[in-house]
C-alpha positions as CSV (number, residue, x, y, z in Angstrom):
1,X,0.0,0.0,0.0
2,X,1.4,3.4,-0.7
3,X,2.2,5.2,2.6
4,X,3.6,8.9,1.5
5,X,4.7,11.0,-1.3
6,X,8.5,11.0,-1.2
7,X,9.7,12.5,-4.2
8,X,7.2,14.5,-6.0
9,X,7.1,14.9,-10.1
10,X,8.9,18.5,-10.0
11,X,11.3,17.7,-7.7
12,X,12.0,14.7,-9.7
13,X,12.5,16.8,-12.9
14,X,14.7,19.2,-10.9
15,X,17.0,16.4,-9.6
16,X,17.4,15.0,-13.1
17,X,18.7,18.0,-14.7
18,X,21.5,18.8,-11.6
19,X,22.4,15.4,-12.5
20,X,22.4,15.9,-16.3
21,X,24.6,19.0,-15.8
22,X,27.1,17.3,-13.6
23,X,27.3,14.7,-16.4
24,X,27.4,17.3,-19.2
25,X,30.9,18.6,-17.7
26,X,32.1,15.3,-16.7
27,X,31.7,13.7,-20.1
28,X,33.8,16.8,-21.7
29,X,36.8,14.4,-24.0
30,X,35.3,11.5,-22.9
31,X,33.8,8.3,-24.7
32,X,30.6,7.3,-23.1
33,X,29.1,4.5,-23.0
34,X,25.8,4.6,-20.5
35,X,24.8,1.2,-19.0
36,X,21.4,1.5,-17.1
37,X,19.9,-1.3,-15.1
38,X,17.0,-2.7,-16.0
39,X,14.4,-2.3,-14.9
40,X,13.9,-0.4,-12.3
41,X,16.4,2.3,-13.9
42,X,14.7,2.5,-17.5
43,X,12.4,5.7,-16.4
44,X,15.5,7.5,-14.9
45,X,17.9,6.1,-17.3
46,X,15.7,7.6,-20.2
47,X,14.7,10.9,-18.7
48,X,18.8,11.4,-17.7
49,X,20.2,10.6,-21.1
50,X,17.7,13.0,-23.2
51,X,19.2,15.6,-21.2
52,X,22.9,15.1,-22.2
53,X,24.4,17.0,-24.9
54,X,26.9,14.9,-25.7
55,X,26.6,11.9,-27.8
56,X,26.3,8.8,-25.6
57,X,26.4,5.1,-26.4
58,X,23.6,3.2,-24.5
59,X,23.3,0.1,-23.3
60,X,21.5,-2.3,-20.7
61,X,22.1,-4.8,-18.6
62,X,19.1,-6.4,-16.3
63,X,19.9,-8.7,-13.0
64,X,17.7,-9.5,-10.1
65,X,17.8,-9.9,-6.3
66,X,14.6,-8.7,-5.0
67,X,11.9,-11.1,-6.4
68,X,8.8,-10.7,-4.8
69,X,9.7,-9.0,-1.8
70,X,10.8,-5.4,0.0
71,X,14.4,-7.1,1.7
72,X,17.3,-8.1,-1.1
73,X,17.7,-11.3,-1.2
74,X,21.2,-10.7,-1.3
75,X,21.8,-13.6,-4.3
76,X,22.2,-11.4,-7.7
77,X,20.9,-13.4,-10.9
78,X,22.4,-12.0,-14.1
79,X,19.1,-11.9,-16.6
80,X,20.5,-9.3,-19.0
81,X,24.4,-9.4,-20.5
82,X,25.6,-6.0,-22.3
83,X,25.4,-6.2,-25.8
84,X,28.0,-3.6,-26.8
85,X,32.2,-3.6,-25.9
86,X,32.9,-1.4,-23.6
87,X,36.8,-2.2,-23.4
88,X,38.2,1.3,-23.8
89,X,35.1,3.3,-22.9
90,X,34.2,5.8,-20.6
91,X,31.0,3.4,-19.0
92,X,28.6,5.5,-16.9
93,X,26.1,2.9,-14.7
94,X,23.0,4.6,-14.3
95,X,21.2,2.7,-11.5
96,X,17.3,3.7,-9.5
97,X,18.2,3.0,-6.2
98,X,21.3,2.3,-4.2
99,X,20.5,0.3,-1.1
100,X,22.3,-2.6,0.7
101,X,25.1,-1.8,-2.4
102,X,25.3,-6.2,-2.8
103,X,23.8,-5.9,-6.2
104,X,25.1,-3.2,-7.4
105,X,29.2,-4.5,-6.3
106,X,28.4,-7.5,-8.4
107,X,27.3,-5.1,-11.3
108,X,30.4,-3.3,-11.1
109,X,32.9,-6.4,-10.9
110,X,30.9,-7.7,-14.0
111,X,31.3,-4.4,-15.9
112,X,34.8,-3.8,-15.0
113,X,35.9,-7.4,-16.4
114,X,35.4,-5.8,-19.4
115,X,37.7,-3.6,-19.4
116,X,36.4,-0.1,-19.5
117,X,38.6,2.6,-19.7
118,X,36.9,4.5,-16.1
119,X,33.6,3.6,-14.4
120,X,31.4,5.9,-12.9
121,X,28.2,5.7,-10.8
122,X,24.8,7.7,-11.1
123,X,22.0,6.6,-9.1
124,X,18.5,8.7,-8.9
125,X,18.4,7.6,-5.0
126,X,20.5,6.8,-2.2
127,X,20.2,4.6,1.3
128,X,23.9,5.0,2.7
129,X,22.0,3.9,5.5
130,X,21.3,0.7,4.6
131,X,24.7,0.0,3.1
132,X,26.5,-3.5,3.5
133,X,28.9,-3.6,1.1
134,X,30.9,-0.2,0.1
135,X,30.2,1.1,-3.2
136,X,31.3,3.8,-5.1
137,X,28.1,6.8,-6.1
138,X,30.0,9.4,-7.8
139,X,26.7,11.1,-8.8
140,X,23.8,10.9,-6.3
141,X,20.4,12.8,-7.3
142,X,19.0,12.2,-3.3
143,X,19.9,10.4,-0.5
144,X,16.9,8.7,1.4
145,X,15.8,7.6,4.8
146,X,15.4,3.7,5.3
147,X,12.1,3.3,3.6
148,X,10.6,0.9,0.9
149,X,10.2,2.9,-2.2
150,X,8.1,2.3,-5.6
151,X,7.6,4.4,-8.4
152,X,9.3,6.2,-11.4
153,X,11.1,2.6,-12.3
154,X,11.1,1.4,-9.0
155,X,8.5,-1.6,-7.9
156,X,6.9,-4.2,-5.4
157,X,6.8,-7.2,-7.4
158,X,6.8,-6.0,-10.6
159,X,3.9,-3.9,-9.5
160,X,4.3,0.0,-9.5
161,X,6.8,0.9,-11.8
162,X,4.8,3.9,-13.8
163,X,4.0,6.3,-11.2
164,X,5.5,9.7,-12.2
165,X,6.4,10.4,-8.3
166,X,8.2,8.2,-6.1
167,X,6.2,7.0,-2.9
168,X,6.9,4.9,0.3
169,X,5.4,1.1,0.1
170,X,4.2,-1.0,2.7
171,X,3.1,-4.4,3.0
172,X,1.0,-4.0,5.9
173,X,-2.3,-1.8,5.9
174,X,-2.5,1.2,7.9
């Protein structure tokens, strides 16, 4: 059930272009190669990219440790492989939500087996409270308290995904 509003569609909008003008002078002499996680990033990932002005090479990778439930499971399931080399490149991973940081460790240790030339971070939301493994977020649109979130991307079993705003879930009535 959907608790409270936590990030509303104008803030939302605001946080994606300080993020898209961060990554604007970042990607100055740079060869980018944008990797979003699916799926929970592909709102994000899409509103973020139209805002660059820089030519970017996109690409997707999808993995899973969530299922049907609001705790990790903490076992990450590749579903989704890259398509394009990255060996070389300047590979930007554009993730929803940055939690425990398991998944997202096993993301980066699969992208940087491939050889890319830096590696970079941008994630629309932040837990650092919630953190068990350390993981690098050199771009961070907002950092959140520890509550279950759905919306723009993000979901409860699949469920959720296309609200514009972001909102707090719970399982439990009330």
């Amino acid at each position: 059930m959907l608790k409270r509003r936590v990030v509303a569609k104008a803030e939302l909008d605001n946080i994606i272009e300080r993020l898209a003008e961060e990554l604007n002078r970042d990607l100055v002499a740079k060869d980018p190669v944008f990797v979003g996680i699916l799926k929970g990033a592909v709102y994000f990932f899409t509103a973020l990219t139209q805002r660059l002005t820089h030519s970017v090479v996109v690409d997707f990778i999808q993995v899973s440790s969530y299922g049907s439930s609001t705790n990790s499971s903490g076992t990450v399931t590749l579903v989704k492989d890259l398509t394009v080399d990255i060996a070389g490149k300047d590979v930007y991973v554009v993730e929803d939500i940055v939690d425990t940081g398991i998944t997202l460790v096993d993301v980066l240790a699969l992208i940087a087996a491939r050889h890319p030339r830096s590696m970079k971070v941008v994630a629309l939301l932040s837990k650092p409270s919630r953190r068990q493994r350390e993981v690098p977020v050199d771009f961070v649109g907002l950092e959140i308290p520890d509550v279950f979130v759905v919306g723009f991307g993000l979901d409860f079993a699949e469920q959720y995904r296309n609200l514009p705003e972001i909102w707090e879930f719970s399982e439990e009535g009330g």
